[in-house]
C-alpha positions as CSV (number, residue, x, y, z in Angstrom):
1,X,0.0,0.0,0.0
2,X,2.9,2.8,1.2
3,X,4.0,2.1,-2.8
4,X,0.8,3.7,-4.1
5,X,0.6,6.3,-1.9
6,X,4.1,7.4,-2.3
7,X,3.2,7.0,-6.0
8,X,0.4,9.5,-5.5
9,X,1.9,12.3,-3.1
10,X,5.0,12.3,-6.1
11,X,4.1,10.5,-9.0
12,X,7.5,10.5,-10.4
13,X,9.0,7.3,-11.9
14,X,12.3,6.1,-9.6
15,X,15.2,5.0,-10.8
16,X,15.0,0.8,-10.3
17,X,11.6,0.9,-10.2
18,X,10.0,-2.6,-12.0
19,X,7.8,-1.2,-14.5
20,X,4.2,-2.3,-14.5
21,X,3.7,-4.1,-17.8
22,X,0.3,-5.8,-17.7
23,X,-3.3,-4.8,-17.6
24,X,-3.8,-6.3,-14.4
25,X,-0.6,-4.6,-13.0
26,X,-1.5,-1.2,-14.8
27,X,-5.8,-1.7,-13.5
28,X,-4.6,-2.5,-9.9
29,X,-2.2,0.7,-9.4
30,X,-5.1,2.6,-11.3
31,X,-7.5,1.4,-8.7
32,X,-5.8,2.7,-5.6
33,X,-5.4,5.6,-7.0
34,X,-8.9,6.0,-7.8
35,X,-9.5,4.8,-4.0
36,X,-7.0,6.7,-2.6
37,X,-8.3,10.4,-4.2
38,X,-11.0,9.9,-6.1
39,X,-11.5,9.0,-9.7
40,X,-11.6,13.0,-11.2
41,X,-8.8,13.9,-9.2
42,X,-6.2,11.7,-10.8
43,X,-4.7,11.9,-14.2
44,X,-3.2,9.4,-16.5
45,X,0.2,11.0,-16.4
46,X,0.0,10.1,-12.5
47,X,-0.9,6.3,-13.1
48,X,1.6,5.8,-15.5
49,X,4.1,7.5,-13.2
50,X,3.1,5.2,-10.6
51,X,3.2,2.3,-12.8
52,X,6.8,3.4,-14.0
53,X,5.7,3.6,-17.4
54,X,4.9,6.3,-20.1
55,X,2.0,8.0,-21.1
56,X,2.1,6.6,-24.7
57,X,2.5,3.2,-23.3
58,X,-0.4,3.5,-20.6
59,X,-2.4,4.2,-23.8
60,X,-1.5,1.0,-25.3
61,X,-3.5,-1.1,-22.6
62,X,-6.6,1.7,-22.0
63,X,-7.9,4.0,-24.7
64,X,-8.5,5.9,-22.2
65,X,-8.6,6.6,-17.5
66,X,-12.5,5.8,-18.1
67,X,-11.7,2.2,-19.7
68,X,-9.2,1.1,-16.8
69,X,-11.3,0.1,-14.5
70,X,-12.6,-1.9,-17.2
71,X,-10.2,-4.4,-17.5
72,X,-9.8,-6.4,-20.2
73,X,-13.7,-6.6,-20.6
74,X,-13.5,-7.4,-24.5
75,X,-11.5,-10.3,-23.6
76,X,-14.8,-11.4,-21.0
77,X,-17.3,-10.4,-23.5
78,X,-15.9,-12.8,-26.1
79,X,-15.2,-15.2,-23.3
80,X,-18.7,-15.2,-22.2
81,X,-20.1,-15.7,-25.9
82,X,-18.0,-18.9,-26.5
83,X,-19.4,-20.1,-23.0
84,X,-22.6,-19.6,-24.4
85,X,-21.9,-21.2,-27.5
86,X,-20.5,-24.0,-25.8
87,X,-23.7,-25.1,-23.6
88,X,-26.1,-27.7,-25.0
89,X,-29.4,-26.3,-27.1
90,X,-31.2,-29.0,-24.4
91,X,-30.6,-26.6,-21.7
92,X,-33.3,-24.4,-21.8
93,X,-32.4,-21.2,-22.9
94,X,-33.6,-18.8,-19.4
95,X,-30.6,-21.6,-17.6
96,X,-28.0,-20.9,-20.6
97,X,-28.6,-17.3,-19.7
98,X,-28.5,-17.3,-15.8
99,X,-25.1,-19.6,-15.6
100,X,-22.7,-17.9,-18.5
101,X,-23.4,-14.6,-16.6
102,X,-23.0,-16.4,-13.2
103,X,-19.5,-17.3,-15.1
104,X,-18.7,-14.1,-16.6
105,X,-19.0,-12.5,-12.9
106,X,-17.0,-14.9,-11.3
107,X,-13.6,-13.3,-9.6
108,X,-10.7,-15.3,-8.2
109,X,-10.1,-14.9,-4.1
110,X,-7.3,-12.9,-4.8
111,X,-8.8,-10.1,-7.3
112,X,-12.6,-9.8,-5.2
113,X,-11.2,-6.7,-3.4
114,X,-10.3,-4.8,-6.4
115,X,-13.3,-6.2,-8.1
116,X,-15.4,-4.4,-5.2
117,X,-13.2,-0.8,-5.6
118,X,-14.1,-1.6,-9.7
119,X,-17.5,-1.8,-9.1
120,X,-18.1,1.1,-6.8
121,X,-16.6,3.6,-8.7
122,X,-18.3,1.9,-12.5
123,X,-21.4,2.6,-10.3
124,X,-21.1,5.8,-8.4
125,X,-18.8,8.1,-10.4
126,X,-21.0,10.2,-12.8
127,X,-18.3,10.0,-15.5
128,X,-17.7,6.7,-15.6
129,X,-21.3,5.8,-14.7
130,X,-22.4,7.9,-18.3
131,X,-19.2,5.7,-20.0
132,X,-20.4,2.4,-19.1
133,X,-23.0,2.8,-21.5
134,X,-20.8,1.9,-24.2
135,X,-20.1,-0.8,-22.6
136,X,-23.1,-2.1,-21.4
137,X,-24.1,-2.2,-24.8
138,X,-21.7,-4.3,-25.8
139,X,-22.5,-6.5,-23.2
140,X,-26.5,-6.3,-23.7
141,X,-25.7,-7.2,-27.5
142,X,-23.8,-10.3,-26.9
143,X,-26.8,-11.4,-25.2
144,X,-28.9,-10.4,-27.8
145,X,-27.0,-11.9,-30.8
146,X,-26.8,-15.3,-28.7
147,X,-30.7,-14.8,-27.8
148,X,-31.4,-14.6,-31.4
149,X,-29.7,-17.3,-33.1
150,X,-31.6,-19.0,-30.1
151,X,-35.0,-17.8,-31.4
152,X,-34.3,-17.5,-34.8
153,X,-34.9,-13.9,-35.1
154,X,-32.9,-10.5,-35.6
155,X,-30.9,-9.8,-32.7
156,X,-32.0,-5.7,-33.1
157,X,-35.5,-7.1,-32.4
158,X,-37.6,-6.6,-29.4
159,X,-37.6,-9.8,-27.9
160,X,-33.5,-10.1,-27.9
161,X,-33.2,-6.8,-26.9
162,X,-35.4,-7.0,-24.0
163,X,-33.9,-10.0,-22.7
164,X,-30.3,-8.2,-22.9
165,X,-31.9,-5.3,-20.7
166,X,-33.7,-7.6,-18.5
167,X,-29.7,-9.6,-18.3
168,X,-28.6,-6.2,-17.3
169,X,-30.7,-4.9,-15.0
170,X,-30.7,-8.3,-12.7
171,X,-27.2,-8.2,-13.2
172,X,-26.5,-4.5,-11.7
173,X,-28.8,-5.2,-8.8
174,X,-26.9,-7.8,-7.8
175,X,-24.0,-5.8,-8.0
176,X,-25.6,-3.2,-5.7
177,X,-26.6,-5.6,-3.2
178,X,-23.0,-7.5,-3.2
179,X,-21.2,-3.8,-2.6
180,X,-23.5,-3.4,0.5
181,X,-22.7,-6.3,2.1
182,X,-19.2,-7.4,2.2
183,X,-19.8,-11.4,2.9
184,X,-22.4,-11.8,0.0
185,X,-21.2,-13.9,-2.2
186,X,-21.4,-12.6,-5.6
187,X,-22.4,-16.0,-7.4
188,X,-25.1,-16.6,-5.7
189,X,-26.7,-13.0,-5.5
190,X,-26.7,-13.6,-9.1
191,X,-28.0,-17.2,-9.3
192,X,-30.9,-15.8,-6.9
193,X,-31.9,-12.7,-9.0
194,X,-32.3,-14.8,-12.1
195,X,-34.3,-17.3,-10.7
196,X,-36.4,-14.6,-9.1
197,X,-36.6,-13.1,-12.4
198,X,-37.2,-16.7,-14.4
199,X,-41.0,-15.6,-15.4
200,X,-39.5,-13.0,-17.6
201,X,-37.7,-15.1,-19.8
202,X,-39.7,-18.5,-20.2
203,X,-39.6,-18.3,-23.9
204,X,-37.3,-20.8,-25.6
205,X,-36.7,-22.2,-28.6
206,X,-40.2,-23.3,-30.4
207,X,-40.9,-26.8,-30.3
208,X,-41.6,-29.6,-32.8
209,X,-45.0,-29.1,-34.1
């Protein structure tokens, strides 16, 4: 911890200093900083400082300080559609839903602290909070796309569509219950909210007629 703060009181690259030279290294020294003195207040000249790095290289891993908490979430989103793709067509498709997402949320031990920091600034900083639009779209349309090839439809329909909000919105309230109480478990706030929220998505694939 006395790293990053040092970091942030003189963000200065020292001599010796192992450079950070992985998203996960770069995301986690981004993070504390974030923690530490508040999203707005730091700049991407002081996480690459602190990561002993340079500006053009921070820019390499983030297009920008609004993606790093991020991750490497294009990575997870086409992670989560080959799960999808990878379940049987005999699991109905409300089940296929509920346990790639459960999978797609899942965090090692290690990582679930900086998950939380993630989370809480993805859902209570107004800057980021208006960016993770983009991304939720991204994520709603991976739904969508699988939801369709499901139903044989268009995946900018209404039905795929709604499902992706529906995926979203039991998604982030899960979210918001697991940030207020620190022994939740994640997996199983999401499990719960899908199964509460199973009369919403009882369609599957049409039968033989």
């Amino acid at each position: 911890m006395s790293e990053f703060v040092d970091a942030a009181a003189n963000p200065v690259v020292r001599i010796g200093r192992h450079p950070a030279t992985t998203h996960v290294e770069i995301s986690h020294t981004g993070l504390r900083l974030f923690i530490e003195r508040g999203f707005d207040q730091v700049t991407v000249d002081e996480i690459a400082a602190a990561c002993g790095i340079g500006r053009r290289t921070f820019f390499r891993y983030f297009p920008s300080k609004n993606d790093l908490p991020w991750g490497q979430f294009d990575d997870m989103l086409r992670s989560m559609r080959e799960h999808l793709d990878s379940l049987p067509r005999s699991v109905p498709l409300r089940d296929t839903l509920r346990i790639a997402i459960v999978v797609f949320n899942r965090t090692p031990p290690e990582e679930l602290q900086y998950h939380r920091e993630r989370m809480t600034l993805l859902l209570t900083v107004p800057s980021l909070v208006a960016h993770s639009t983009i991304r939720y779209e991204s994520w709603r349309q991976v739904i969508a796309d699988f939801v369709a090839e499901r139903l044989d439809t268009s995946p900018s329909g209404l039905l795929p569509q709604t499902i992706g909000w529906a995926c979203l919105g039991v998604s982030i309230a899960a979210y918001e219950q697991w940030l207020k109480h620190e022994d939740a478990s994640l997996s199983d706030l999401l499990d719960q909210g899908f199964l509460a929220a199973r009369d919403l998505m009882l369609l599957d694939e049409p039968g033989p007629r």
